[in-house]
C-alpha positions as a Markdown table, in Angstrom:
| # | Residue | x | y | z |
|---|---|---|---|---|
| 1 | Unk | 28.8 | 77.1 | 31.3 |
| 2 | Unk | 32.7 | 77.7 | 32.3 |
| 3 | Unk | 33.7 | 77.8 | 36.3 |
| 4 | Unk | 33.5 | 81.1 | 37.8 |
| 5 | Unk | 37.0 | 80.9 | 38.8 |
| 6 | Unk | 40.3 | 79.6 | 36.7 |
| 7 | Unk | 42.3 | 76.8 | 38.3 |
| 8 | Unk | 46.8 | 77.2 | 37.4 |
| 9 | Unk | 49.3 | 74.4 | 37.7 |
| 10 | Unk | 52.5 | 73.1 | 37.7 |
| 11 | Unk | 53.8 | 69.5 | 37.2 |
| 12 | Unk | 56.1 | 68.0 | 39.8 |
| 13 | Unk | 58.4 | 65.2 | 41.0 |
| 14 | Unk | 55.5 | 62.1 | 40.5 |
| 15 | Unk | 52.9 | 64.5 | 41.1 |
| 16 | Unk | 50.8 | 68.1 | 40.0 |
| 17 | Unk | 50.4 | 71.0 | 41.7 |
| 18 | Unk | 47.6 | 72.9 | 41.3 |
| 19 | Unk | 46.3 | 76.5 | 42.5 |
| 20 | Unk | 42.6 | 77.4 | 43.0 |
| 21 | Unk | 41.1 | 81.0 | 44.1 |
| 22 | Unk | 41.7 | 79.6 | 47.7 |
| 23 | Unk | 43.5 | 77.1 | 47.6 |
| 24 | Unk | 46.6 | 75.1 | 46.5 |
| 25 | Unk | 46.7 | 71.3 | 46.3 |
| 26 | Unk | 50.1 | 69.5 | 45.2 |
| 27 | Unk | 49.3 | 65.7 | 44.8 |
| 28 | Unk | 51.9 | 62.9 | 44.5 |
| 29 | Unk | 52.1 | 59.4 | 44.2 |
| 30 | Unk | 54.5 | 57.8 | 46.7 |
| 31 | Unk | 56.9 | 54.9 | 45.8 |
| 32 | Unk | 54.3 | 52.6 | 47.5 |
| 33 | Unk | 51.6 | 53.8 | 44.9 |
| 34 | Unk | 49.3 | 55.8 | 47.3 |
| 35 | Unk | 48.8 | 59.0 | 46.5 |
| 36 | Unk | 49.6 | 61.7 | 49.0 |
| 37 | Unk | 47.6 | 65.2 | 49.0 |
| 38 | Unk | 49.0 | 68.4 | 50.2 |
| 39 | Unk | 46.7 | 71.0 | 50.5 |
| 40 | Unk | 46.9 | 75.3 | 51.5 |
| 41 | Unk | 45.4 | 77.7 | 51.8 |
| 42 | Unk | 46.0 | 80.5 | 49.2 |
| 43 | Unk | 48.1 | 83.6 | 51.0 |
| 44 | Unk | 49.0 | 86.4 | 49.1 |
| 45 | Unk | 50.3 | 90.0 | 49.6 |
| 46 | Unk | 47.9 | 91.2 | 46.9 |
| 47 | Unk | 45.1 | 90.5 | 49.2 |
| 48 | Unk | 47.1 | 93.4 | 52.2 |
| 49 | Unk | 47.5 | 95.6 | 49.5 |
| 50 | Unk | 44.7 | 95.5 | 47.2 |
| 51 | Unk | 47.0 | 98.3 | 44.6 |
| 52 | Unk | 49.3 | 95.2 | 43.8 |
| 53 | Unk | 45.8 | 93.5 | 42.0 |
| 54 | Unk | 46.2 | 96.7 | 39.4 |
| 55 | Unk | 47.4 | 95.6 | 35.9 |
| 56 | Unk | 50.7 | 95.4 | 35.2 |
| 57 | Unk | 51.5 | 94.9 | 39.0 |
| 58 | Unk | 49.9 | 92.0 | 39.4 |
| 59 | Unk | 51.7 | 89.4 | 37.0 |
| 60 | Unk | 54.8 | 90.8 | 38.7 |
| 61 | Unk | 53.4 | 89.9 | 42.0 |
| 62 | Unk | 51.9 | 86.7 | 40.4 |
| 63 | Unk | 54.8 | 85.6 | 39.0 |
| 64 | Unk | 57.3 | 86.1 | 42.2 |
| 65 | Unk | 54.4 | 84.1 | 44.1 |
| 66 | Unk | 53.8 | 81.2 | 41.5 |
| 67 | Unk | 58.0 | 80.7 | 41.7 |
| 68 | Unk | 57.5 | 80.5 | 45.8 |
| 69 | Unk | 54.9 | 78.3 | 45.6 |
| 70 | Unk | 56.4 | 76.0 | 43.0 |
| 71 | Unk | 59.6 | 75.6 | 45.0 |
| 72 | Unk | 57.9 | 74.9 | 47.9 |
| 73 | Unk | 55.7 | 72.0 | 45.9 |
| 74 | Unk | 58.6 | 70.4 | 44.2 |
| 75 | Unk | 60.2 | 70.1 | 47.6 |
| 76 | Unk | 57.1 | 68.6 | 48.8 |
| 77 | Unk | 56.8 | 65.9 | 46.1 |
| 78 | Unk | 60.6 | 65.0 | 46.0 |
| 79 | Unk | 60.3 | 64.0 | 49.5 |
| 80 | Unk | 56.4 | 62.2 | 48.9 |
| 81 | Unk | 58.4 | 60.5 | 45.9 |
| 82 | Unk | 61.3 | 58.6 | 47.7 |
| 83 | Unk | 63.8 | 61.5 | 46.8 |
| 84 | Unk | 66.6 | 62.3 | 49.8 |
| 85 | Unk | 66.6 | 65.2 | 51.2 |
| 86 | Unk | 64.5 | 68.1 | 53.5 |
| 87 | Unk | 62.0 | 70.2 | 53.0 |
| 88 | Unk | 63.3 | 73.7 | 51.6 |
| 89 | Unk | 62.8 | 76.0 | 54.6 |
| 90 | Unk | 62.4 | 80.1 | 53.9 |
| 91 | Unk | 66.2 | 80.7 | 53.4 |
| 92 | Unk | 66.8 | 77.9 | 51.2 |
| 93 | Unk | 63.6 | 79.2 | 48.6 |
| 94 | Unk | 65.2 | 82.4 | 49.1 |
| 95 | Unk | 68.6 | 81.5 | 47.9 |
| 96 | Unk | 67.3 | 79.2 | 45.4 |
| 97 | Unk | 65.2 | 81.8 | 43.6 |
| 98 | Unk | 67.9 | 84.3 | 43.6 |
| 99 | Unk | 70.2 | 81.8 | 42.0 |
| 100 | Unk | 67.8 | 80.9 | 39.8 |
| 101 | Unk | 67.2 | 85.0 | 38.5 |
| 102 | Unk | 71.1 | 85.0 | 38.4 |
| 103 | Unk | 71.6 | 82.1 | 35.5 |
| 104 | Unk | 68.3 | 83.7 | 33.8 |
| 105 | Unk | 69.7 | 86.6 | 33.9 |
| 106 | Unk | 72.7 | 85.3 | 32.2 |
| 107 | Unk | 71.4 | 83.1 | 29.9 |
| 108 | Unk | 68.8 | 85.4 | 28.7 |
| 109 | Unk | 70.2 | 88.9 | 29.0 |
| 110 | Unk | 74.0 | 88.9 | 29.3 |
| 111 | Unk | 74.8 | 86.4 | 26.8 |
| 112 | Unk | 72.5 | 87.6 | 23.4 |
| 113 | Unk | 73.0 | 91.1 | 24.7 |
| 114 | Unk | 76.9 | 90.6 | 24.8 |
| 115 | Unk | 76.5 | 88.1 | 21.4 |
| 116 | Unk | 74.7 | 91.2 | 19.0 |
| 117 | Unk | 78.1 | 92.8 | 19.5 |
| 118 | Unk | 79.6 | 91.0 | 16.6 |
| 119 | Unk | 77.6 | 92.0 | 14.1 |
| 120 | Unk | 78.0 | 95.5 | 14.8 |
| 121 | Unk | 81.0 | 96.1 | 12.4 |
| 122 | Unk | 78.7 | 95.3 | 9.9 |
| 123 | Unk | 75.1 | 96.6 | 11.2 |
| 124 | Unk | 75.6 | 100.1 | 12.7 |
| 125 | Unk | 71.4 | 100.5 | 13.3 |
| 126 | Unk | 70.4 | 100.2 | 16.9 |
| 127 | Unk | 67.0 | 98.9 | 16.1 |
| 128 | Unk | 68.3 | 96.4 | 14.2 |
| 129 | Unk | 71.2 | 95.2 | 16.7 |
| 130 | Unk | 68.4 | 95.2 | 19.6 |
| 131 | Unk | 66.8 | 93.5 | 17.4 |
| 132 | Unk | 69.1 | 90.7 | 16.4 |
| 133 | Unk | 69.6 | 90.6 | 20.3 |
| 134 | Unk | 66.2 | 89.7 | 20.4 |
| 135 | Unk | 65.8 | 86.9 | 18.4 |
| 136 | Unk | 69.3 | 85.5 | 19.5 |
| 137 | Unk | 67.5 | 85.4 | 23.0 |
| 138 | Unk | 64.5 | 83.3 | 21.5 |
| 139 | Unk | 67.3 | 81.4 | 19.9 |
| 140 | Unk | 68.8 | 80.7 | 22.9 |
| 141 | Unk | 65.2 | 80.0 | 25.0 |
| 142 | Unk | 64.4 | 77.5 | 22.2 |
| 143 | Unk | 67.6 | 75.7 | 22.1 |
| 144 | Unk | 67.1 | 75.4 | 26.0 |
| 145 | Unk | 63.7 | 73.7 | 26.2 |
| 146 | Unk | 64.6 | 71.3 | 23.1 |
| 147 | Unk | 67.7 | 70.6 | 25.3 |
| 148 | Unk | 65.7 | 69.9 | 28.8 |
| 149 | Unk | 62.7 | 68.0 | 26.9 |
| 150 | Unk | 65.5 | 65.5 | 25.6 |
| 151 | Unk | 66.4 | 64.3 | 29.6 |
| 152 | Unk | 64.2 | 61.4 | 30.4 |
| 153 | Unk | 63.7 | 62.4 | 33.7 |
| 154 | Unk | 62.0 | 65.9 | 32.7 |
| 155 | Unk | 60.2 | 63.7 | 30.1 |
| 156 | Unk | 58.5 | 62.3 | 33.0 |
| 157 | Unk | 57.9 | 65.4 | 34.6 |
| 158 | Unk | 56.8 | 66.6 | 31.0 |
| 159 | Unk | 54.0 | 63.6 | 31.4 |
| 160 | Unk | 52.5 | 65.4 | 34.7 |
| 161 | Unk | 52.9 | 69.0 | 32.5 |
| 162 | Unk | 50.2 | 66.7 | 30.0 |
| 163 | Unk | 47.9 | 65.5 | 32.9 |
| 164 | Unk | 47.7 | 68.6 | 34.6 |
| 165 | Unk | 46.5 | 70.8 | 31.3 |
| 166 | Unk | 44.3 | 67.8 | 30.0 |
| 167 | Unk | 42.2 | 67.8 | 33.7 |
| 168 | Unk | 42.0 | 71.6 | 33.7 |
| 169 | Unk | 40.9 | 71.4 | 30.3 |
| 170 | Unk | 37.8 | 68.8 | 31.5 |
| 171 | Unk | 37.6 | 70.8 | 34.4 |
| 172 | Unk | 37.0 | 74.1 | 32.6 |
| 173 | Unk | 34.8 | 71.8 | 30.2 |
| 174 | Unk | 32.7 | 71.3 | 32.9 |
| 175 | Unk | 32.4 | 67.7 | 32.8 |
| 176 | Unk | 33.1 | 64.6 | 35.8 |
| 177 | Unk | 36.8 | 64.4 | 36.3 |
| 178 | Unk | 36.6 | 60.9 | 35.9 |
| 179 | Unk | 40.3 | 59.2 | 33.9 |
| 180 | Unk | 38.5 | 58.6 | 31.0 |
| 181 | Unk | 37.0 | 62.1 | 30.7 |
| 182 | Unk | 40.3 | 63.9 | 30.6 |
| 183 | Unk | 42.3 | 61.4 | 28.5 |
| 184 | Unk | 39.9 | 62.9 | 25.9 |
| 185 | Unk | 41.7 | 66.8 | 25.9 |
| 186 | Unk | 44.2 | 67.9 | 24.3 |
| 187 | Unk | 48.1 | 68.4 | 26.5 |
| 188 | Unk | 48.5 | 72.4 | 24.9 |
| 189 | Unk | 46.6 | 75.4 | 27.1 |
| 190 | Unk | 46.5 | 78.5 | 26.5 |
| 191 | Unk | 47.3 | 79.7 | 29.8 |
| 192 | Unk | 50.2 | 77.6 | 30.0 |
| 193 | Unk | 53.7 | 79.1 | 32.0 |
| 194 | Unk | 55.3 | 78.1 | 28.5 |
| 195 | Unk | 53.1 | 80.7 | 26.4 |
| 196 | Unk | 53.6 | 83.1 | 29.3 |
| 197 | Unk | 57.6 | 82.7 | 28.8 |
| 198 | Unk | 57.5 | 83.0 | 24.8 |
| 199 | Unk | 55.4 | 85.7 | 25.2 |
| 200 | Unk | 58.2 | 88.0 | 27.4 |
| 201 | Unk | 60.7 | 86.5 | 24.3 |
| 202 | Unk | 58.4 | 88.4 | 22.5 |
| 203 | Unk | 57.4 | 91.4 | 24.0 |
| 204 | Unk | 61.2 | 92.2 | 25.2 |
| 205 | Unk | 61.9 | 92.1 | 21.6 |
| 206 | Unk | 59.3 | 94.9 | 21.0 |
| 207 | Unk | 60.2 | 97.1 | 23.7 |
| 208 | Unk | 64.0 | 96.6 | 24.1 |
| 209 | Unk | 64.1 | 97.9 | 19.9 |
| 210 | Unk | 63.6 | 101.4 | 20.8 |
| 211 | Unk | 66.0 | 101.8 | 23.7 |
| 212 | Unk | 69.2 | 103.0 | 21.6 |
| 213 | Unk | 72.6 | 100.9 | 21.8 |
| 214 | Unk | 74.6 | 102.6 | 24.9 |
| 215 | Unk | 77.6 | 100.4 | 26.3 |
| 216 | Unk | 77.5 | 96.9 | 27.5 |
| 217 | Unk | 76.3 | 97.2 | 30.8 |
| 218 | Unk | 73.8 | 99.8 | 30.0 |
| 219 | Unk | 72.3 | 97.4 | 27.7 |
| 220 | Unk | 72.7 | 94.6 | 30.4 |
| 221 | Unk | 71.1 | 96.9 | 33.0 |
| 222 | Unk | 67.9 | 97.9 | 31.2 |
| 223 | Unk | 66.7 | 95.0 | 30.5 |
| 224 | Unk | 67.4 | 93.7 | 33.9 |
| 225 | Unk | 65.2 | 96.7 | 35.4 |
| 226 | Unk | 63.0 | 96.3 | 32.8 |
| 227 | Unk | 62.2 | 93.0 | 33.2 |
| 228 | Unk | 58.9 | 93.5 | 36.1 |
| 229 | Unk | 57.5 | 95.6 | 33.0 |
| 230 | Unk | 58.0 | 93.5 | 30.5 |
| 231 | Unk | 56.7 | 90.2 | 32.5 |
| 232 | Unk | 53.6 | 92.5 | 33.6 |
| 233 | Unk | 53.1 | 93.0 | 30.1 |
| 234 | Unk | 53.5 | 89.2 | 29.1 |
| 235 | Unk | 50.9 | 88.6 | 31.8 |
| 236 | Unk | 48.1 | 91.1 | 31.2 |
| 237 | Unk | 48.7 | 89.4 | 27.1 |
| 238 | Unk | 48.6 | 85.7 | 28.8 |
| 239 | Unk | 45.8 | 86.3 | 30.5 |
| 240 | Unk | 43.6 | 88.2 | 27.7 |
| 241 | Unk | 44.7 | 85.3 | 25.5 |
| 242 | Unk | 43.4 | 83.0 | 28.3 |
| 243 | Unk | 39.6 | 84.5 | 28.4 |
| 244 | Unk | 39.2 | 85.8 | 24.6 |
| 245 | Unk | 37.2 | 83.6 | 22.0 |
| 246 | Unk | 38.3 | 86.1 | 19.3 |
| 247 | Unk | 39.7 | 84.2 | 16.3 |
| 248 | Unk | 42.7 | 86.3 | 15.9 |
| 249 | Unk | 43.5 | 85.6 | 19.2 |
| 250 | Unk | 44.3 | 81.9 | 18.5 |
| 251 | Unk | 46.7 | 83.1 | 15.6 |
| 252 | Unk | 48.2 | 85.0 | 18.6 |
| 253 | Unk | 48.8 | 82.1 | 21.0 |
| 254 | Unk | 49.3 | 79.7 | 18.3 |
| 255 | Unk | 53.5 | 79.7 | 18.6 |
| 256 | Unk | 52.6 | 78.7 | 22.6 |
| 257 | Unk | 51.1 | 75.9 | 21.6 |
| 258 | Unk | 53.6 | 74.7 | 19.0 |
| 259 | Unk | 56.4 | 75.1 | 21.6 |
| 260 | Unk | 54.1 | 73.1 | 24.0 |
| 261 | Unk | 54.7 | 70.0 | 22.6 |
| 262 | Unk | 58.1 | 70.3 | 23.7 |
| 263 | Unk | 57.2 | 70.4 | 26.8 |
| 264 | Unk | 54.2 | 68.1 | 27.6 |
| 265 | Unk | 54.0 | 64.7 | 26.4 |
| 266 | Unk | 50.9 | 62.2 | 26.6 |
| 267 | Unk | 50.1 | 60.7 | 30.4 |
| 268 | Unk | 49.2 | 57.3 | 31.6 |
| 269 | Unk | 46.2 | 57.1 | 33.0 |
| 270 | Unk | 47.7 | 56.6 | 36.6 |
| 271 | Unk | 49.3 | 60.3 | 36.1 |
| 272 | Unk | 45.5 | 61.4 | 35.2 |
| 273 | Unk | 44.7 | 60.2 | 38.8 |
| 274 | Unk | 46.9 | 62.1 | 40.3 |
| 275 | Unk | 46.5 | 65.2 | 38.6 |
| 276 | Unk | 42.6 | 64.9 | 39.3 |
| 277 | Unk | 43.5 | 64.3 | 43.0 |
| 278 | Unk | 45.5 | 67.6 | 43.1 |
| 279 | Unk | 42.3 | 69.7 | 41.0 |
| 280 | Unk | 39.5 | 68.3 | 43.5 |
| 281 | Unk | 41.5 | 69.4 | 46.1 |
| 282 | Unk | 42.1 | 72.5 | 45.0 |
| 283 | Unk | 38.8 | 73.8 | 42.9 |
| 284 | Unk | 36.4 | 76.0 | 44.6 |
| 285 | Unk | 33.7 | 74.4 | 46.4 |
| 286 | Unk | 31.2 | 76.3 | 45.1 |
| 287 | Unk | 31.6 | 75.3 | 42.3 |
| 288 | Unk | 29.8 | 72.2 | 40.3 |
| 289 | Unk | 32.5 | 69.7 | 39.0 |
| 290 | Unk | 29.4 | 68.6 | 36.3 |
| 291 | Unk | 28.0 | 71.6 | 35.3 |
| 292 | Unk | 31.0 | 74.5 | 36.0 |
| 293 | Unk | 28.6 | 76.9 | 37.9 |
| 294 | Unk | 27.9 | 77.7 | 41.1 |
């Protein structure tokens, strides 16, 4: 039998965050070789205003929450880890989130948007220039994770990516978290954040077709205001993908998964530890980390 409730993560600086119905756990191992548990309890503004768990709404809200909660775990597990520096306080997320929208936003939107422009002396159809825009965004997206998995440090941090889907994968298995247990699963999930990201490559592509070709920053600012819809979308997709055992369904996620092995790479058993440490602390209590039920 599964678990009643779905347990997210992220990798981290020497560590894994994960994020439970209640709570969130970021676990790290410290220069010294201890490893360190944070844990908290889940708060989020879906649970004041119940309208904001709707579909669509609520991968927008999930989405601005999972980037909070990231920043605030990678601060964590830099400073657990022996990196320099202080904890980001409520400003510095702030600022760090809004930069980080900006260079999306630029990367992703202004640059294949402005690129499509020089085919248009030779392809006059605006379904097929928003569409050329598309794919030169996917382009783009690829191009960036093959860059970012060649650094050696995100390789590491790529390791932790591994360890954190192979112990959700025992966990949702319902078997002991034990090392040996969850070197035994597979790296690639379904629910990964990279699926959820090719999937909004994909479903812009869809929706942005239809909108005409108006000037420059017309184009730039649809999409831009477009974008909660489009990752709502991307979520409600992710998260049917996540539940269904329909066998076209793997077809559908199948890209996900190729472009996962870009991004995780096999852990050592001491990154297992960790990643287990992060899960037990984070799991729901009622629920049996044997059997998967309550």
């Amino acid at each position: 039998m599964e678990p009643k409730a779905y347990v997210g993560g992220q990798a981290v600086i020497e560590g894994v965050m994960m994020r439970g119905p209640k709570h969130i756990a970021t676990a790290v191992r410290e220069p010294s070789g201890n490893i360190i548990v944070q844990k908290e309890v889940v708060s989020s503004v879906t649970d004041r205003y119940p309208v904001l768990k709707k579909p669509l709404l609520r991968g927008v809200v999930m989405l601005v929450e999972s980037l909070v909660q990231g920043l605030k775990a990678l601060s964590f597990s830099a400073q657990a880890a022996g990196e320099e520096g202080e904890a980001l306080n409520a400003k510095e997320i702030a600022m760090t989130m809004v930069f980080a929208l900006a260079m999306a936003i630029v990367l992703f939107i202004v640059i294949p948007t402005y690129g499509a422009k020089f085919i248009h002396s030779t392809v006059t159809d605006a379904t097929l220039l928003n569409l050329f825009e598309g794919f030169l965004r996917l382009a783009i997206f690829f191009a960036y994770v093959a860059g970012i998995s060649a650094l050696k440090d995100i390789q590491r941090v790529f390791q932790y990516h591994g360890a954190e889907h192979k112990t959700i994968h025992a966990y949702e298995a319902g078997v002991p978290l034990t090392v040996e247990n969850v070197q035994t699963y597979s790296t690639l999930h379904p629910r990964c954040g990279t699926n959820f990201l090719l999937i909004v490559m994909i479903v812009s592509i869809l929706v942005f077709a239809f909108l005409g070709w108006p000037d420059l920053w017309l184009r730039i600012l649809s999409r831009v205001v477009l974008l909660p819809v489009i990752a709502g979308i991307g979520y409600e997709v992710l998260r049917f993908a996540g539940r269904s055992k329909m066998p076209w369904v793997a077809w559908l996620i199948a890209p996900g998964l190729w472009l996962q092995r870009l991004t995780t790479r096999p852990p050592s058993d001491d990154q297992i530890e960790v990643a287990i440490k992060a899960l037990e602390a984070a799991k729901p209590e009622d629920v049996d980390e044997v059997s998967g039920s309550a």
